[in-house]
C-alpha positions as CSV (number, residue, x, y, z in Angstrom):
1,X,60.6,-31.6,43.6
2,X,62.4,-28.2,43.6
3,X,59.9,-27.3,46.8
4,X,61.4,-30.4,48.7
5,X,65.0,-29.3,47.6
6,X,65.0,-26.1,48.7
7,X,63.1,-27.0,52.4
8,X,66.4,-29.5,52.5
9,X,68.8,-27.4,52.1
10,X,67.1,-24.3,54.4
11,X,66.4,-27.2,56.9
12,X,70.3,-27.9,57.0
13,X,71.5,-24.7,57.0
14,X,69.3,-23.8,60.0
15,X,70.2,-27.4,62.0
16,X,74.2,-26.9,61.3
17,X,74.5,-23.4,63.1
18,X,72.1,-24.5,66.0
19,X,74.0,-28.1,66.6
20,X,77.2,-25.6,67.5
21,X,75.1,-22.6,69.3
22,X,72.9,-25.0,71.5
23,X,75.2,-26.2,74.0
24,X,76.6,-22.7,74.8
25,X,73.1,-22.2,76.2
26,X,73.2,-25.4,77.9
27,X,70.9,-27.2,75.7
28,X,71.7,-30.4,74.2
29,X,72.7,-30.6,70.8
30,X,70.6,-33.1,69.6
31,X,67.7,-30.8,70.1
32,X,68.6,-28.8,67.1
33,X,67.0,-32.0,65.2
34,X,64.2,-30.6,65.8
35,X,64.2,-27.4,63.6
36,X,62.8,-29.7,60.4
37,X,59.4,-28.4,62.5
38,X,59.9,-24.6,61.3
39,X,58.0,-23.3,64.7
40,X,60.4,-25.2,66.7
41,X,63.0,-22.8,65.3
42,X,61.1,-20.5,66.6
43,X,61.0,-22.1,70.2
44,X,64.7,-23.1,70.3
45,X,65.4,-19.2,69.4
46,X,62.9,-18.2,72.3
47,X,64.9,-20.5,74.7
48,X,68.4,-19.4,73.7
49,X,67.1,-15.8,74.1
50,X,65.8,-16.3,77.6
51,X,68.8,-18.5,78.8
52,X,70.9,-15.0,77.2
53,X,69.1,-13.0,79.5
54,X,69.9,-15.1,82.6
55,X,73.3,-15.2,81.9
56,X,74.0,-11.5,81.2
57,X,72.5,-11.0,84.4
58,X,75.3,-12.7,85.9
């Protein structure tokens, strides 16, 4: 029961700070749902890098 607590609360503190950081990358917010999946953390992070990239290059 402790195990389920503690994937709860990482869970929410990782969907909270994406919900805000998303759309500044021009993704929708509601993707950050998806981050219960702990490798699609990893693919919303490899996203927001690349879409970094593109706009430093600006």
């Amino acid at each position: 029961m402790i195990e389920f607590l503690l994937w709860v609360a990482l869970t929410v503190a990782t969907i909270i700070p994406m919900l805000k950081l998303l759309p500044h990358f021009g993704v929708d917010a509601k993707w950050a749902l998806i981050c219960v999946f702990p490798i699609a953390v990893l693919v919303l992070l490899w996203v927001m890098a690349t879409k970094l990239q593109a706009m430093e290059k600006r």
